[in-house]
C-alpha positions as CSV (number, residue, x, y, z in Angstrom):
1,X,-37.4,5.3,-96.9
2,X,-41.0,4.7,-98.3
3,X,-41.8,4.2,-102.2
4,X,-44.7,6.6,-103.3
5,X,-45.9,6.7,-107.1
6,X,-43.4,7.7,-109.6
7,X,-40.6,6.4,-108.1
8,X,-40.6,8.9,-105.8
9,X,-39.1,8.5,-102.0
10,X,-40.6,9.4,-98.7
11,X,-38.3,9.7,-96.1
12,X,-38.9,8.4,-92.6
13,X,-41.0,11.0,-90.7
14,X,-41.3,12.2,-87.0
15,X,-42.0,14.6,-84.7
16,X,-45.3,16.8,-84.1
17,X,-48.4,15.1,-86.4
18,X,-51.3,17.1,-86.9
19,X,-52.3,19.4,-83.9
20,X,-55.3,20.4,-83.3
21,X,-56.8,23.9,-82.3
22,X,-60.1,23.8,-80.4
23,X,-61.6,26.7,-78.1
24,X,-64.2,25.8,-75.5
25,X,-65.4,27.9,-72.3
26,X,-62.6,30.5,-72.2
27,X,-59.7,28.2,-72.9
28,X,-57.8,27.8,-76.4
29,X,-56.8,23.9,-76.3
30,X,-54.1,22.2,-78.9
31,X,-53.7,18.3,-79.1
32,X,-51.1,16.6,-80.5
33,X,-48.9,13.5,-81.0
34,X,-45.1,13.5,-80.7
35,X,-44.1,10.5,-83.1
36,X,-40.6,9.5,-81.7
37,X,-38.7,6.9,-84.1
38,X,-37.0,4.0,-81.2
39,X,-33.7,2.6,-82.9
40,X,-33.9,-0.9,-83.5
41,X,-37.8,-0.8,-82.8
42,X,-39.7,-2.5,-84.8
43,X,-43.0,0.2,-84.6
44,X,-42.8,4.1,-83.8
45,X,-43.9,5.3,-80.2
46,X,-47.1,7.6,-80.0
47,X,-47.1,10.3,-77.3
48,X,-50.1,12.3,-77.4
49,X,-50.7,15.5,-75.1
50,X,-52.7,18.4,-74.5
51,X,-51.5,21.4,-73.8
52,X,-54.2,24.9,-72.9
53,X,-53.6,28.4,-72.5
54,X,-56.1,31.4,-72.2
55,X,-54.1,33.5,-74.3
56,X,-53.3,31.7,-77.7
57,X,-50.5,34.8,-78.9
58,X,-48.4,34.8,-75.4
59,X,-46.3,31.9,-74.3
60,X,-48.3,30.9,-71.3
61,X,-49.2,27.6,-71.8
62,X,-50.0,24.7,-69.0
63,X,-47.9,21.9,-68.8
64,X,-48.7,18.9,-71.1
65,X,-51.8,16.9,-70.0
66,X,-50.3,12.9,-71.8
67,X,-53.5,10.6,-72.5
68,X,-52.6,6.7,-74.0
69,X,-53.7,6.4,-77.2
70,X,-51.6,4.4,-80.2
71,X,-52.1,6.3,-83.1
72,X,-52.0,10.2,-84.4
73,X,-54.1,12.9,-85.4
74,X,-55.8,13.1,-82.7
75,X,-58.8,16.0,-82.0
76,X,-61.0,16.8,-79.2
77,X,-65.1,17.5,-79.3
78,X,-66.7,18.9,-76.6
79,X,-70.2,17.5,-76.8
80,X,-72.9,20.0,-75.5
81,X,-75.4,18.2,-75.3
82,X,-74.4,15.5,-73.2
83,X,-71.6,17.5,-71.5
84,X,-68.9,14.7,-72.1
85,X,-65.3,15.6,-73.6
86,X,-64.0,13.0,-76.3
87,X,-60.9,12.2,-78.5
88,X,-61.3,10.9,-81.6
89,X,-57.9,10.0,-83.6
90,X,-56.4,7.7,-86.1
91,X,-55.7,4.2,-84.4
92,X,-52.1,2.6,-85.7
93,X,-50.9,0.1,-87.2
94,X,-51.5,1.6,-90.9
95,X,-52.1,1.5,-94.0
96,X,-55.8,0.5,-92.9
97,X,-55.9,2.8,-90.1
98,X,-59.2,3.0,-88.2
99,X,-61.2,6.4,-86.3
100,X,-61.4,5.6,-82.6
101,X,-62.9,7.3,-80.0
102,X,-63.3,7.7,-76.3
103,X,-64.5,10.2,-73.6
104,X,-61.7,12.0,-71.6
105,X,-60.8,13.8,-68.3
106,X,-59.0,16.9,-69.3
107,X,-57.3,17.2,-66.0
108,X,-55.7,14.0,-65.9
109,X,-56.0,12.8,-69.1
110,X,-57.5,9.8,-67.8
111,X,-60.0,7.6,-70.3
112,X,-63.2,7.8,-69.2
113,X,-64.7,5.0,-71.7
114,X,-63.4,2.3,-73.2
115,X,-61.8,3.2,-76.4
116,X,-63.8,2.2,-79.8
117,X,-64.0,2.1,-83.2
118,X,-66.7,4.5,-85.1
119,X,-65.5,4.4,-88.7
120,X,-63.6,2.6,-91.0
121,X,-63.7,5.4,-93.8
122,X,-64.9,4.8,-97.0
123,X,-62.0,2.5,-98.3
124,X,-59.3,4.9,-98.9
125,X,-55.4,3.9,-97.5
126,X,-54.6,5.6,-93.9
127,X,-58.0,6.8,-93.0
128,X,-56.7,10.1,-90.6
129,X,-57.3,13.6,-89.5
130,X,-60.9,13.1,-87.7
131,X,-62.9,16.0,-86.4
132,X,-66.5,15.9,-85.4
133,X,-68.9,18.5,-85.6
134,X,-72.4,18.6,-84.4
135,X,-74.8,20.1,-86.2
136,X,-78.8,20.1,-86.7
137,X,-78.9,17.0,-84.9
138,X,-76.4,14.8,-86.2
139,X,-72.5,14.3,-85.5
140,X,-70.5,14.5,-88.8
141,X,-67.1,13.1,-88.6
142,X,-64.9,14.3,-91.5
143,X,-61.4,12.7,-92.2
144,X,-59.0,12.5,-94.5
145,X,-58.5,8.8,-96.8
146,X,-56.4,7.8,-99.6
147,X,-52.3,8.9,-98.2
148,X,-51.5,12.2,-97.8
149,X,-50.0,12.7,-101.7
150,X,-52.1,12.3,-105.3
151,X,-54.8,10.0,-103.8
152,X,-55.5,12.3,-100.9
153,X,-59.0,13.2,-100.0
154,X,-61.9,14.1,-97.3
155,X,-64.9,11.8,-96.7
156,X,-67.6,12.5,-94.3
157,X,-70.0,10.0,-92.6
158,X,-72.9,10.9,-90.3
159,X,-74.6,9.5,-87.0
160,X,-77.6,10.6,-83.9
161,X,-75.4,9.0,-82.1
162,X,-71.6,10.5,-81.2
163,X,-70.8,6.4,-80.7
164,X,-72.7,5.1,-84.3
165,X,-73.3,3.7,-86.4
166,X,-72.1,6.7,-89.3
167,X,-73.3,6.5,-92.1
168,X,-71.2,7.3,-95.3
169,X,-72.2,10.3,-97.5
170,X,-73.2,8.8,-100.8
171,X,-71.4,11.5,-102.9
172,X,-68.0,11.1,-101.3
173,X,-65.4,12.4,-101.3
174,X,-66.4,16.2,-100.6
175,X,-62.8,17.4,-101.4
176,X,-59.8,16.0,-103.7
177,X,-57.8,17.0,-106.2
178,X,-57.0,13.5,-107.5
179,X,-57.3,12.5,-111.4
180,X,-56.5,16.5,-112.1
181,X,-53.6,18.9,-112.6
182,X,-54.5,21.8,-111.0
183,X,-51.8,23.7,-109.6
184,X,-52.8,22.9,-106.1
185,X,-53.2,19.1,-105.5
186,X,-52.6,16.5,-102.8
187,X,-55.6,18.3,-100.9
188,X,-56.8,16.7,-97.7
189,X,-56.7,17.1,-93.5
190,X,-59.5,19.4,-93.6
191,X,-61.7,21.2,-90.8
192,X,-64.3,22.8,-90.9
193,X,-65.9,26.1,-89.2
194,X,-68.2,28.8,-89.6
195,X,-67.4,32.4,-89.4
196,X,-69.1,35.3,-87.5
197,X,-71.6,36.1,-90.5
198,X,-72.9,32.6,-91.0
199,X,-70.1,31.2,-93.5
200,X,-68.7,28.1,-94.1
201,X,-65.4,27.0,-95.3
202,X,-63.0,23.9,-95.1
203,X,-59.4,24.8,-93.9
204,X,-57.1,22.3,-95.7
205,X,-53.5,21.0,-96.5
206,X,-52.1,21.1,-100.2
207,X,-49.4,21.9,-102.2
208,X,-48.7,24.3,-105.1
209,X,-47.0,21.9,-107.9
210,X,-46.0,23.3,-111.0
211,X,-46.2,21.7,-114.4
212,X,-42.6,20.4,-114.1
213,X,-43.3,18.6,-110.6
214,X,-42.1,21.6,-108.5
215,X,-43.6,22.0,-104.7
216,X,-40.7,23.2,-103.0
217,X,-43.1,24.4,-99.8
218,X,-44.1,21.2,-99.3
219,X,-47.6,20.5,-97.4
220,X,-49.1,24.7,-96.7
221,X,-52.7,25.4,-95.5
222,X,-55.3,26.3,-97.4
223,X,-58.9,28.1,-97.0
224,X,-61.8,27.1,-99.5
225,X,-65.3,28.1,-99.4
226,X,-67.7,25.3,-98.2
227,X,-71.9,24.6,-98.1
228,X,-74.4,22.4,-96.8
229,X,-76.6,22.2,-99.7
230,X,-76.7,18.0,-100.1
231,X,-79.3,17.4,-98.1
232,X,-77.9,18.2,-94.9
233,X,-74.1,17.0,-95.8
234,X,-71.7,19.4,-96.3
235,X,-69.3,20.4,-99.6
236,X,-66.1,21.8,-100.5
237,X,-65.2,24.0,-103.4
238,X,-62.0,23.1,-104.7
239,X,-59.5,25.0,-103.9
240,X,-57.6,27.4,-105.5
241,X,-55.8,30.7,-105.4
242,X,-57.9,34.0,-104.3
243,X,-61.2,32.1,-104.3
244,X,-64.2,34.2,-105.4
245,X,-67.3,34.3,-102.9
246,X,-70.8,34.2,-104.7
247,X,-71.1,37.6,-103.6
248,X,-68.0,38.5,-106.0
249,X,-65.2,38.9,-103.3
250,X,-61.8,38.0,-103.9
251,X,-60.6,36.1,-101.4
252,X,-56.8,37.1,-101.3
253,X,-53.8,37.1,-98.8
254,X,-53.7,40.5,-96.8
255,X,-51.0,42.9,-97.4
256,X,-50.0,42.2,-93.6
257,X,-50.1,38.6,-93.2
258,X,-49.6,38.8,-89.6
259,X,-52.2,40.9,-88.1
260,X,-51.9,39.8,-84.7
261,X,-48.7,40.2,-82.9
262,X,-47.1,37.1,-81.0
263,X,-44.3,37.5,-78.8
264,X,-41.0,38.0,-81.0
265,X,-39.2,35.0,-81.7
266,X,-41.8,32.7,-81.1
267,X,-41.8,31.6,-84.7
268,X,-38.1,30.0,-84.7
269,X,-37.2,26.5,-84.9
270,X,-34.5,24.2,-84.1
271,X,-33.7,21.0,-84.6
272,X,-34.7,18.3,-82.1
273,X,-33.5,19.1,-78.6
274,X,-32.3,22.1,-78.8
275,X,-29.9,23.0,-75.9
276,X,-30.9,26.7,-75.4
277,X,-28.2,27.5,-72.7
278,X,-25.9,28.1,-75.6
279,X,-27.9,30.6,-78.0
280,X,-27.7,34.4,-77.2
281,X,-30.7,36.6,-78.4
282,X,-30.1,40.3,-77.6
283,X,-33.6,41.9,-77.0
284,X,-34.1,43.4,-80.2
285,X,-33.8,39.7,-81.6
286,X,-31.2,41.4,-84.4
287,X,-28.3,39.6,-82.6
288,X,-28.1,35.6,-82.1
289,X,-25.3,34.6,-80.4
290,X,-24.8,30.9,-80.9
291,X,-22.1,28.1,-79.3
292,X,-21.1,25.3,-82.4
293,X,-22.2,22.0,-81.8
294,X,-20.0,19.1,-82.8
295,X,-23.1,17.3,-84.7
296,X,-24.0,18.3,-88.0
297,X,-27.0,18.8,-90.7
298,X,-26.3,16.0,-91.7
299,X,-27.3,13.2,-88.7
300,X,-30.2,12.9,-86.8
301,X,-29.6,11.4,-83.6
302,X,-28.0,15.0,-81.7
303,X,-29.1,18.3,-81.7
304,X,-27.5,21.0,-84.0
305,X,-26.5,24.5,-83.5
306,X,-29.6,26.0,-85.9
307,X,-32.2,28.4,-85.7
308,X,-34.7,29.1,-88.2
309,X,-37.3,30.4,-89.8
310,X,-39.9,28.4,-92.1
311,X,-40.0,29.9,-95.6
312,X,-43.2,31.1,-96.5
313,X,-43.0,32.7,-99.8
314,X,-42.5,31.2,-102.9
315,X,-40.2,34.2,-104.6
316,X,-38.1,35.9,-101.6
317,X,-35.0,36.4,-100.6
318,X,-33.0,36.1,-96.5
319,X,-29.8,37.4,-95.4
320,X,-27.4,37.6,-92.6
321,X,-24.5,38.9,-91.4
322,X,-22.0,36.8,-89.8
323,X,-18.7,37.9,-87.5
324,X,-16.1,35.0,-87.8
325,X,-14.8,34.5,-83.8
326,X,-10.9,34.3,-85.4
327,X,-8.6,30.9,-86.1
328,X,-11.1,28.0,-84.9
329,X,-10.1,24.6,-86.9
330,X,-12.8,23.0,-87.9
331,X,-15.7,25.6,-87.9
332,X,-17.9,26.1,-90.7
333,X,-21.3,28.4,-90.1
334,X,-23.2,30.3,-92.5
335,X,-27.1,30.0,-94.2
336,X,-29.1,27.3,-94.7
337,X,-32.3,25.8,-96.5
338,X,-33.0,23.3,-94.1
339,X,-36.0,20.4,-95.2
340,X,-34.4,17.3,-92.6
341,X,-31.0,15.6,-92.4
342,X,-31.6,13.8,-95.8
343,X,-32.1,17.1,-97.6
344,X,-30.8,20.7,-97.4
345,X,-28.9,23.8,-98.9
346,X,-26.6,25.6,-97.2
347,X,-23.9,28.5,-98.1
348,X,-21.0,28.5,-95.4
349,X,-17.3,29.3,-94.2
350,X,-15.1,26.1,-93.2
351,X,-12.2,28.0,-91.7
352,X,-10.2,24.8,-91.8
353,X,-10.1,25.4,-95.9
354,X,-10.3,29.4,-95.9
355,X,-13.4,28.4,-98.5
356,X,-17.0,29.6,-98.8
357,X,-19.0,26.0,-99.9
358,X,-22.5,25.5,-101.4
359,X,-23.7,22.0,-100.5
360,X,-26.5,20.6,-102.0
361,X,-27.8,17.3,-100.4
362,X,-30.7,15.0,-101.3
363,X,-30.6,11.5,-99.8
364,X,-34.0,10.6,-102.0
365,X,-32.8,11.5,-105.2
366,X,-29.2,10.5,-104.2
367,X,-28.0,14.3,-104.7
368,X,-24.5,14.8,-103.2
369,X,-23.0,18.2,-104.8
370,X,-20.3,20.4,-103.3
371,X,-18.8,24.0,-105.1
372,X,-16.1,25.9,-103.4
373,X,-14.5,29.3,-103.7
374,X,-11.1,30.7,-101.8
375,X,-12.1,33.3,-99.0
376,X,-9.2,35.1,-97.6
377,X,-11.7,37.3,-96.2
378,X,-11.5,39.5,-92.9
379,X,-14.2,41.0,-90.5
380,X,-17.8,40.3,-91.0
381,X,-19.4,37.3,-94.0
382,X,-23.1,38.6,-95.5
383,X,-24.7,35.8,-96.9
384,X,-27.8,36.0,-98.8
385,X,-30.4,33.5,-100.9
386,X,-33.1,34.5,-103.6
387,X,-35.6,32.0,-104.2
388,X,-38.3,31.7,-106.6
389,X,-40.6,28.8,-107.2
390,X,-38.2,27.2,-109.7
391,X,-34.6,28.1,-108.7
392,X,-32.5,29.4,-105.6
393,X,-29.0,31.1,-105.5
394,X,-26.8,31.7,-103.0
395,X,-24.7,34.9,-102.3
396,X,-21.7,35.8,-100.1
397,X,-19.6,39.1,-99.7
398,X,-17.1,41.0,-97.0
399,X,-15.6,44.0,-96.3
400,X,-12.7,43.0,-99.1
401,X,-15.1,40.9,-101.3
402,X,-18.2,42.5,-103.1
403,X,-21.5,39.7,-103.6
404,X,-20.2,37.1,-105.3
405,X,-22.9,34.3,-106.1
406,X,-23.0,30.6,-106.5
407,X,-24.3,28.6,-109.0
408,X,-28.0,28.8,-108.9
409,X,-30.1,25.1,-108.5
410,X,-33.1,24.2,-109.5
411,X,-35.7,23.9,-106.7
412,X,-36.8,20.2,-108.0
413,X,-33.7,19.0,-106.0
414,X,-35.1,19.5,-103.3
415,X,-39.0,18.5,-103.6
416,X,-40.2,15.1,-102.7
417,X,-43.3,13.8,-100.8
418,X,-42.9,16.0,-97.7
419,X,-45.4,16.8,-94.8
420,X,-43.7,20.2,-94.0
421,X,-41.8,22.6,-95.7
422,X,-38.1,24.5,-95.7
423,X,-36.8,26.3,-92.8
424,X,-34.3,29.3,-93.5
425,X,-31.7,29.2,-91.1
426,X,-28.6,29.7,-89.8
427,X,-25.7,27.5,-88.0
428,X,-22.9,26.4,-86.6
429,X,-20.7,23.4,-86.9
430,X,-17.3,23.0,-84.9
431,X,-14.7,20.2,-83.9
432,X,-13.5,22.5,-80.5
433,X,-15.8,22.8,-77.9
434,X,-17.3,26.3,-76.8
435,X,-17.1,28.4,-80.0
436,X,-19.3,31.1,-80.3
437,X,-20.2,32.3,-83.8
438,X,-22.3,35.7,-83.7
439,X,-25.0,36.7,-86.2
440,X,-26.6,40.2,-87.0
441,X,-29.8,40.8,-88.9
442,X,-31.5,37.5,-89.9
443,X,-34.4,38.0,-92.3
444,X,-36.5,36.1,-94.1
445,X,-39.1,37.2,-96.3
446,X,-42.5,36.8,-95.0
């Protein structure tokens, strides 16, 4: 666990940091870094890959192309005029990271350099989240500095030369919401691109935080207008909800958020290794079929029996329907808001106790809470959560039962310093081996 300002707690973090989406000669390619926590270690292990596809919405992608480099955030730049491929990235050990770079073989993900330092950043804490850009002649490299919470900002520095010297803008930083209290804060990890009719804009992380300290969604992305009028250096508007363009537009989400169509299913989750031998999708994807696994929530060395969705609404609602397999000691299953081990919700039958529970857990904020009501139910358990910004409530019913609710929580147990949001999901926890626990009609709002 990690103090941040106001006595807050970061919990230890792992996992996927920061990929990276760049298109170059036919070819979408995203690179990445898989930070694996080794018990007893005293430092974290960096793998970073590269994985390509020509076909970003299928699930055709190569096989992971691994390069040695000890840090994250890592981004590639495919330099046109000299031909050359590079990586740039953030070089460990923090809080005084450094931006490294070094050319690359994308086939074998051999170095093609030696690996050096171009920027220090401007003095902010963990200097991450490099991209370069080349434009009228110069090679700006735009980061993120000062932590990824109330300090965080983006900086920008400058060179002729992809290897430097950069020089600093004078005006930094070109994006921060520190020293405010606008609604969205902690904005940083920024690229940049220009659309098909000549505009600019700065794609960024944030969070929406309400007046009493509520961001429940965690770290989302953002999309703010953006210029070059500074003498050749470029600026960010700050961001906020439904920008307006200069031409009067409201910028606003579309009524149909998901305009293109991935292959179904390709947006669930699961938690670490997931062993997918013993989950059952029918081909409609309204049936999942799942075997219990002995290990819970609640640890975080083996996987669990959970599939997912990550909430993205702020006021929403999911639901499921749940057929009980009949007397299995030990089983408890049901709906979850999921954030890590440390911290979740979840609604569920333990058939050991003929109960429905509502746990609330927050390691952080040392949050331990546990409600339980008598379910002599039979046949099939609907579960469903509402959530809004500032509360959540759980609801159960069966054929014998009409809804019956929980106590409703506020959503501020639940927020801390977080790099992701909640996943909605849906489990399965048992002592005997080989249960299966089937599920009809997950939802979540999108």
């Amino acid at each position: 666990m990690i103090p941040i300002d106001d006595d807050e707690i970061m919990l230890a973090t792992g996992g996927l940091f920061a990929p990276t989406i760049r298109y170059h000669e036919g070819r979408f390619f995203v690179v990445c870094t898989n930070v694996i926590h080794i018990e007893g270690a005293t430092e974290d292990k960096h793998e970073n890959f590269i994985v390509s596809t020509t076909d970003i919405y299928s699930d055709k992608w190569s096989d992971p192309i691994h390069f040695e480099f000890n840090g994250i955030d890592t981004c590639l730049f495919f330099d046109d005029q000299s031909g050359k491929i590079f990586i740039h990235g953030s070089a460990s050990p923090g809080p005084m990271t450094k931006i490294h770079l070094f050319e690359i073989d994308l086939n074998t993900g051999k170095k093609l350099s030696e690996e050096k330092k171009i920027w220090d950043g401007t003095g902010g804490i963990y200097p991450e989240g490099p991209h370069l850009y080349k434009k009228d002649g110069y090679y700006y490299l735009v980061i993120s500095e000062g932590g990824t919470f109330e300090d965080h900002c983006i900086t920008v520095a400058r060179s002729t030369d992809i290897w430097g010297p950069y020089e600093a803008f004078q005006n930094n930083p070109i994006l921060t919401a520190r020293g405010t209290d606008n609604y969205i804060r902690y904005t940083g990890h920024c690229d940049l691109f220009e659309d098909d009719q000549g505009r600019w804009w700065g794609v960024c992380l944030g969070v929406r935080k309400d007046k009493g300290s509520r961001h429940i969604m965690g770290r989302e992305t953002f999309l703010t207008p953006g210029e070059w009028p500074n003498g050749g250096w470029p600026s960010l508007r700050q961001v906020v909800l439904n920008p307006v363009l200069k031409d009067g537009t409201v910028m606003a989400r579309a009524k149909d958020p998901n305009p293109f169509q991935a292959k179904s299913g390709v947006d669930y989750i699961f938690i670490r290794d997931a062993k997918l031998q013993e989950y059952e999708f029918s081909k409609d994807k309204q049936t999942i079929t799942i075997v219990g696994s002995k290990a819970d929530l609640s640890q975080w060395k083996e996987t669990v029996a959970f599939v997912g969705i990550r909430q993205r609404k702020l006021d929403a609602q999911a639901s499921v329907k749940m057929t009980l397999p009949g007397d299995n000691s030990g089983l408890r299953a049901g709906l979850a808001l999921y954030k890590d081990e440390h911290r979740f919700v979840r609604i569920f039958y333990d058939d050991s106790t003929s109960e429905m529970v509502l746990e609330v857990l927050n390691r952080a904020k040392s949050i331990s809470r546990v409600q339980r009501h008598n379910f002599e139910g039979k046949g099939p358990v609907e579960f469903r959560m509402k959530y809004t910004e500032t509360s959540v409530i759980f609801f159960y019913s069966s054929l014998e039962r009409s809804w019956t609710s929980f106590d409703a929580f506020d959503t501020l147990d639940l927020t801390g310093p977080d790099f992701v949001g909640p996943v909605v999901g849906i489990f399965a926890i048992s002592e005997v081996g080989n249960v299966k626990v089937k599920f009809d009609n997950f939802k979540v709002d999108s």
